[in-house]
C-alpha positions as CSV (number, residue, x, y, z in Angstrom):
1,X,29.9,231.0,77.3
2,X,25.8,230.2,77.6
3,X,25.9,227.1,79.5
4,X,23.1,224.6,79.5
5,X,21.7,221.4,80.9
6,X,21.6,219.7,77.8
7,X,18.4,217.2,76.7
8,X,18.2,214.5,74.9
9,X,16.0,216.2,72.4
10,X,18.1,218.2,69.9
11,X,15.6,221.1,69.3
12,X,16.1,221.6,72.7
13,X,19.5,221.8,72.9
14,X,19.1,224.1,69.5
15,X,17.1,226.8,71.3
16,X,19.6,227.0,74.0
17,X,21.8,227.8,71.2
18,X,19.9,230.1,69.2
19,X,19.5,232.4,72.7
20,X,23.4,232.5,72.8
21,X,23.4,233.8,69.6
22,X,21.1,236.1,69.7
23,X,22.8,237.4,73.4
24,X,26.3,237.0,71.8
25,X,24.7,239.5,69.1
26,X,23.3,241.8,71.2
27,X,26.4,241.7,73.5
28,X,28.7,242.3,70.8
29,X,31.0,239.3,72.4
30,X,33.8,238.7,69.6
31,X,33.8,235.2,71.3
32,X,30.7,233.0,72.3
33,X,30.2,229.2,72.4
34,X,27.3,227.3,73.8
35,X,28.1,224.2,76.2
36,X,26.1,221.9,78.2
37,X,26.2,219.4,81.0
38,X,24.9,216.3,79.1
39,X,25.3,217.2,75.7
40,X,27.6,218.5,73.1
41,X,29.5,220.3,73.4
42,X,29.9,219.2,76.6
43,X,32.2,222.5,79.4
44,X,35.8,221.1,78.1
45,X,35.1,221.1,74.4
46,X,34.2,224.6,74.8
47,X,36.3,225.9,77.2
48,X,39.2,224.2,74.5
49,X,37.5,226.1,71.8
50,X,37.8,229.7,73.5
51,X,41.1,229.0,74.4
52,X,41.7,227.9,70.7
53,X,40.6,231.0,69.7
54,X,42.4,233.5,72.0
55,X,39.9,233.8,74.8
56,X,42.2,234.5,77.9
57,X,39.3,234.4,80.3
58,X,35.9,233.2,80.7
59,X,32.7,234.1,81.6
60,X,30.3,231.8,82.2
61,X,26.5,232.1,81.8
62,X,24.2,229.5,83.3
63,X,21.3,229.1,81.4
64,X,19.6,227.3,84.3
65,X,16.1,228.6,86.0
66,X,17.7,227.8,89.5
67,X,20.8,227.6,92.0
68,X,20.2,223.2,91.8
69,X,22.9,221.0,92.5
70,X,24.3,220.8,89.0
71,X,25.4,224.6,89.9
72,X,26.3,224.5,93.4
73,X,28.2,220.8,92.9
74,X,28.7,219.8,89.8
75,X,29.8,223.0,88.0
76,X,32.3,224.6,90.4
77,X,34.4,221.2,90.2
78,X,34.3,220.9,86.4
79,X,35.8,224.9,86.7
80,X,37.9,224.1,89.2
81,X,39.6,221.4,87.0
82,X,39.6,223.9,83.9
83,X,41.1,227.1,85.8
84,X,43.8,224.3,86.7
85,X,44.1,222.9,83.0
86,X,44.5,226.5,81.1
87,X,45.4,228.8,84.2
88,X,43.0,231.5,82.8
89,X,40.0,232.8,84.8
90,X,37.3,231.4,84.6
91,X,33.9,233.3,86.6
92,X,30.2,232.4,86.8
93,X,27.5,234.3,86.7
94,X,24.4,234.0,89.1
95,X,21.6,231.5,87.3
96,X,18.3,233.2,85.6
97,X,16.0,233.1,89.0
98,X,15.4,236.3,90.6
99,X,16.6,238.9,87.3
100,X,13.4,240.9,87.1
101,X,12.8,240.0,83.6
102,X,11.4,236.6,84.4
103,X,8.2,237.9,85.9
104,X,8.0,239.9,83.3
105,X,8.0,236.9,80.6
106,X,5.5,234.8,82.8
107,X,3.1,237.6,82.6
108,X,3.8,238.1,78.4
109,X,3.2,234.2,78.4
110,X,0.0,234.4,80.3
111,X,-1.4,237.2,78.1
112,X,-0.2,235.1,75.1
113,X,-2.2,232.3,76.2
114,X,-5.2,234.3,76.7
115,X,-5.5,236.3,74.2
């Protein structure tokens, strides 16, 4: 599960989305859904959804730049109460700062912008 922020702005939310596709593709996950803190689907509608469909664990993927307080507070309670719900695992992966790809997309970026 690619798990986002969320924004009041739909295309927003829709990008999120269209990464998680594209990962879920490249991947090869037979299960993927896209969730977000303040939008829909909001943790528990996808968490219900994977269950739904057979999932008997989860993994989740913050799409978040940072360790902020939505991921050191917020999140670990609303998995806490899920693991509880569904009894199946449920893990978290580390947030997008420090993979060594980022650098590399800030300097694509720059060249972008000044070429």
């Amino acid at each position: 599960m690619v798990f986002g922020h969320g924004s009041s702005v739909a295309s927003a939310n829709d990008a999120v989305r269209r990464v998680a596709e594209d990962a879920a593709r490249a991947g090869q996950w037979d299960l993927c859904e896209t969730a977000f803190l303040e939008a829909s689907p909001r943790l528990e509608e996808a968490v219900s959804t994977l269950v739904s469909a057979g999932a008997d664990e989860i993994l989740v993927l913050p799409y978040f730049l940072t360790l902020g307080i939505h991921l050191q507070r917020d999140l670990p309670k609303l998995i806490e109460e899920l693991m509880t719900q569904y009894r199946i695992p449920i893990r978290v992966t580390a947030p997008l700062d420090g993979h060594p790809a980022l650098s590399g997309i800030l300097v694509a970026r720059a060249d972008e912008a000044v070429s």
